[in-house]
C-alpha positions as CSV (number, residue, x, y, z in Angstrom):
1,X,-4.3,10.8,26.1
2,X,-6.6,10.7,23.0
3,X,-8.9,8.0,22.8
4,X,-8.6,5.3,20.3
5,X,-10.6,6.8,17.8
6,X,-8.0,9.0,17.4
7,X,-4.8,6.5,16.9
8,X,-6.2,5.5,13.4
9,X,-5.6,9.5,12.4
10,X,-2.5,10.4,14.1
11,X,-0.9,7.6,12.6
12,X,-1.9,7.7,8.9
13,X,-0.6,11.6,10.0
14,X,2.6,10.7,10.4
15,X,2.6,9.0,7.5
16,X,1.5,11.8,5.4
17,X,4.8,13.8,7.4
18,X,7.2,11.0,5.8
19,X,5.6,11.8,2.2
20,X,6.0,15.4,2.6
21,X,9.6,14.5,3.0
22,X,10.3,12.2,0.3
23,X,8.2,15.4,-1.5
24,X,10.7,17.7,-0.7
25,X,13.9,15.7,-1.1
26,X,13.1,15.3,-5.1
27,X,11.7,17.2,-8.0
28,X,12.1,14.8,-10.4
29,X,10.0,12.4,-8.5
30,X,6.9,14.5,-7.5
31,X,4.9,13.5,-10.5
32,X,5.1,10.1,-10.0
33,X,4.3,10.7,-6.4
34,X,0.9,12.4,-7.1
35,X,-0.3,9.6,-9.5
36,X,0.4,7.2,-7.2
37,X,-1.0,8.9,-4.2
38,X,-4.0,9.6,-6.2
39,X,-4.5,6.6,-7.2
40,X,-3.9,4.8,-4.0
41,X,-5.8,7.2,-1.8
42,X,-9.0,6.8,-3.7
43,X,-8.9,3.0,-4.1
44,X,-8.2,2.9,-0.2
45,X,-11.7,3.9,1.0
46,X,-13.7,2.0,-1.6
47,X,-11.4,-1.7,-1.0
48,X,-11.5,-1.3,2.7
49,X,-15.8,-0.5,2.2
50,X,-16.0,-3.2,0.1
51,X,-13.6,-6.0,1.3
52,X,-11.0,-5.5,4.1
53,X,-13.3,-4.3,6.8
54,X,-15.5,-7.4,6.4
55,X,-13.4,-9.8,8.1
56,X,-9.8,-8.2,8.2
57,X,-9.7,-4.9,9.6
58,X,-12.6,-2.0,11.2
59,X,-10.3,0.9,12.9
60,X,-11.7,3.1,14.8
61,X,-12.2,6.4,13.6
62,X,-13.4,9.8,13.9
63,X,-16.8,9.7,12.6
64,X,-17.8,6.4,13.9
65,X,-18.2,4.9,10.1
66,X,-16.9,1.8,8.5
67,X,-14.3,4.2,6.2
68,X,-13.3,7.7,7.4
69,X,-10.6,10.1,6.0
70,X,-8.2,8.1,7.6
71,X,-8.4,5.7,5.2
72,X,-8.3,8.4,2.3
73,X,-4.7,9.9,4.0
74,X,-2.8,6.5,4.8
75,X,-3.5,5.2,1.4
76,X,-2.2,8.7,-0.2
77,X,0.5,8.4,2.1
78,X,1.4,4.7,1.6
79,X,1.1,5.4,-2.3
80,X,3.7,8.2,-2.8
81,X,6.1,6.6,-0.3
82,X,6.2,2.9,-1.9
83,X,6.4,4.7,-5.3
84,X,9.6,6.7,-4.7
85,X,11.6,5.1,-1.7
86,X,13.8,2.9,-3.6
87,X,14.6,5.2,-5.9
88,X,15.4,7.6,-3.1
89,X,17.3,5.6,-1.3
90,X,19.3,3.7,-4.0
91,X,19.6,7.4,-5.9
92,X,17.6,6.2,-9.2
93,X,16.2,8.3,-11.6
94,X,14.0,7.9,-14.9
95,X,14.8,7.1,-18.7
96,X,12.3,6.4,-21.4
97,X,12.5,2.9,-23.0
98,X,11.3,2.0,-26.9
99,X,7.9,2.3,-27.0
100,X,4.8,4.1,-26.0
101,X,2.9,4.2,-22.8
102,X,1.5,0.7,-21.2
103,X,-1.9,2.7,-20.7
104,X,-4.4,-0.4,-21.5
105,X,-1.9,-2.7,-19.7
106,X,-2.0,-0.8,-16.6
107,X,-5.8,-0.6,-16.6
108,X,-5.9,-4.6,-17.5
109,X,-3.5,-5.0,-14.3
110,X,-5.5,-2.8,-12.6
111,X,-9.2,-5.0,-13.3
112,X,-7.1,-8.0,-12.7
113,X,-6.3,-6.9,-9.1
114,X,-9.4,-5.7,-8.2
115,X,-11.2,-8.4,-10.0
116,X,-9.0,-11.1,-8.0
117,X,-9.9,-9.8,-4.9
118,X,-13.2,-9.5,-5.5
119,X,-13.5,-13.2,-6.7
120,X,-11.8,-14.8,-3.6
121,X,-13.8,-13.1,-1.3
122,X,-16.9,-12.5,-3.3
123,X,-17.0,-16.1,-4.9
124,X,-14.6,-18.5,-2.8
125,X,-15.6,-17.5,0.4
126,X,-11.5,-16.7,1.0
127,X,-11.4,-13.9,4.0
128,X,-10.4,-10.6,3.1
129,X,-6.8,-10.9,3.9
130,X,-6.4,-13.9,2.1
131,X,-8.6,-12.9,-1.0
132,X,-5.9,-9.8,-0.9
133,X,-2.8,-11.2,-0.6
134,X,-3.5,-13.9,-3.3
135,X,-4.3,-11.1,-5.9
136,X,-1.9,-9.3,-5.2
137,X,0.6,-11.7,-5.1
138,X,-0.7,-13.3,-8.7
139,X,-0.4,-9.4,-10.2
140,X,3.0,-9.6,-8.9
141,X,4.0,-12.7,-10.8
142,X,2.3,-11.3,-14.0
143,X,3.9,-7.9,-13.5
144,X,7.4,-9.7,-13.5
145,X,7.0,-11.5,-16.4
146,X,5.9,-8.1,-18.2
147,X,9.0,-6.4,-16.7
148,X,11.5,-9.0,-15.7
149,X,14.1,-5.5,-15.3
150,X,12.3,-4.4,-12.7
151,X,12.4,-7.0,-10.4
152,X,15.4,-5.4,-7.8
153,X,13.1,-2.4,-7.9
154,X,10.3,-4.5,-6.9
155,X,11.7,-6.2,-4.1
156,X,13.7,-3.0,-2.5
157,X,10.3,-1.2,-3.0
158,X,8.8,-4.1,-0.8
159,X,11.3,-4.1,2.0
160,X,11.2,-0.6,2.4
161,X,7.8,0.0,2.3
162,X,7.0,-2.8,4.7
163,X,10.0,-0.5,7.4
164,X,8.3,2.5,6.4
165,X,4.7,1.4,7.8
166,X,6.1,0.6,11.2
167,X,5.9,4.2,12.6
168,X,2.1,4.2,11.3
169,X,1.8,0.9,14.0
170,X,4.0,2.1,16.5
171,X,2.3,5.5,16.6
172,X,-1.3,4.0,16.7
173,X,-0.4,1.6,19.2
174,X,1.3,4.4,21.9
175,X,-1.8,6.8,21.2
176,X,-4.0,3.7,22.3
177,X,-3.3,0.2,23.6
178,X,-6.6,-0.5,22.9
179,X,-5.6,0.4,18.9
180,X,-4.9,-3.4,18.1
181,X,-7.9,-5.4,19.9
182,X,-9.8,-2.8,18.4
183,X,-9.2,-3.0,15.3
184,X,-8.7,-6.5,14.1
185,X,-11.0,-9.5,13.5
186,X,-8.3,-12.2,15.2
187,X,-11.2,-14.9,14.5
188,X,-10.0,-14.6,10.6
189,X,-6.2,-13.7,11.2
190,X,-3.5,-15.9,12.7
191,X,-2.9,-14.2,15.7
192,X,0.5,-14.2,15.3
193,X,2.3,-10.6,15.6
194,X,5.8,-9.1,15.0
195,X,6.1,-6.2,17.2
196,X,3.0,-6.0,18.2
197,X,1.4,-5.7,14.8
198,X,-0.5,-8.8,13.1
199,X,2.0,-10.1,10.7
200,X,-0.9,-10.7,7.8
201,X,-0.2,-6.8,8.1
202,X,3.5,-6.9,7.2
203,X,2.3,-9.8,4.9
204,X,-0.1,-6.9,2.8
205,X,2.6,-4.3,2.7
206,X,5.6,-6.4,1.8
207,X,3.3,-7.0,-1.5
208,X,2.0,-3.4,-1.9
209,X,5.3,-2.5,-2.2
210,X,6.4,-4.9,-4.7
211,X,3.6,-3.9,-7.1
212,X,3.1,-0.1,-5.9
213,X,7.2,0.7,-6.4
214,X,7.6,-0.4,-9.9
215,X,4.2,0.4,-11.2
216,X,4.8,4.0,-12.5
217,X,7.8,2.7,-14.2
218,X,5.6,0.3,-16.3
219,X,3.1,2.6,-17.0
220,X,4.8,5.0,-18.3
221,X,7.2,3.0,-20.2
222,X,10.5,4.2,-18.0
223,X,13.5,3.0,-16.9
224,X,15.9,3.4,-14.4
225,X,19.6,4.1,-14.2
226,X,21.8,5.8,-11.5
227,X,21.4,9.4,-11.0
């Protein structure tokens, strides 16, 4: 049985495995899938450095640092798969709407995310799940008023995404019973769990997904219809 340094890899693997085939079940798609892979992968390692493993989260991993790869694979995984689910299940595809690319709006959103996390924790003291979820969930609100038509994207994007994480948990978990204990600062979390897994956890993906499903669609000025 591999030792928990291990369960933090295996299960961001299997995560990867579920992207590879949403990857394959769509052409159309796979752009939208790399951007938000991309984007999410790299901003994975430098949020949980700088915020989430100060007071949320510190996995275990195989090189004994405060961010490994692992971190790097779940949040390419976790991108690509909240980007495309609903459209995959619900069979959507993309149409241009009037107008150009929301470029500087997607960077403004972007700063204002980072930059609300950053306050909270930074500047209010807030710990690093709550400095998280408030940004998050303020860029949400903002995002809706910006795209009020996106809204049933949103929220499919956030049920799914927060099913779709379970097999990282459940995977994590059976490599290493030890996974949990291990890897969560209970002093700063509720202590409640769902399944085993802290439920600030399904709190954080629930609002990934709102913002990470719909965000390609803004940026790139899109709509979508039924395929």
């Amino acid at each position: 049985m591999p030792k928990v340094q291990y369960a933090y890899l295996i299960g961001s693997l299997v995560m990867l495995a579920i992207w590879l085939v949403l990857y394959l079940l769509r052409k159309d798609t796979r752009k939208e899938m790399w951007a938000a892979s991309l984007y999410v992968g790299i901003a994975s390692p430098l949020t949980a450095f700088l915020w989430w493993t100060r007071g949320w989260w510190l996995p275990p991993n195989i090189t004994g640092t405060r961010v490994g790869i692992e971190d790097f694979i779940l949040g390419f995984a976790c991108g690509g798969i909240a980007a495309v689910l609903y459209e995959e299940i619900f069979k959507k595809e993309f149409r241009p709407r009037k107008g150009k690319r929301h470029d500087l709006g997607f960077i403004l959103l972007s700063l204002f995310m980072f930059g609300g996390i950053a306050f909270g924790f930074n500047v209010l003291g807030l710990p690093s799940f709550w400095a998280t979820a408030v940004s998050l969930f303020e860029t949400a609100v903002i995002f809706m008023v910006l795209r009020r038509d996106l809204f049933w994207d949103a929220l499919g994007s956030a049920v799914f995404m927060t099913l779709a994480c379970l097999p990282f948990y459940f995977t994590a978990m059976a490599v290493s019973s030890e996974w949990i204990g291990a890897t969560y600062d209970v002093g700063n979390l509720s202590g409640q769990l769902a399944m085993g897994i802290p439920i600030e956890e399904l709190v954080f993906f629930f609002l990934f997904g709102f913002l990470a499903g719909p965000a390609y669609e803004y940026w790139q000025n899109e709509r979508l219809i039924k395929r």
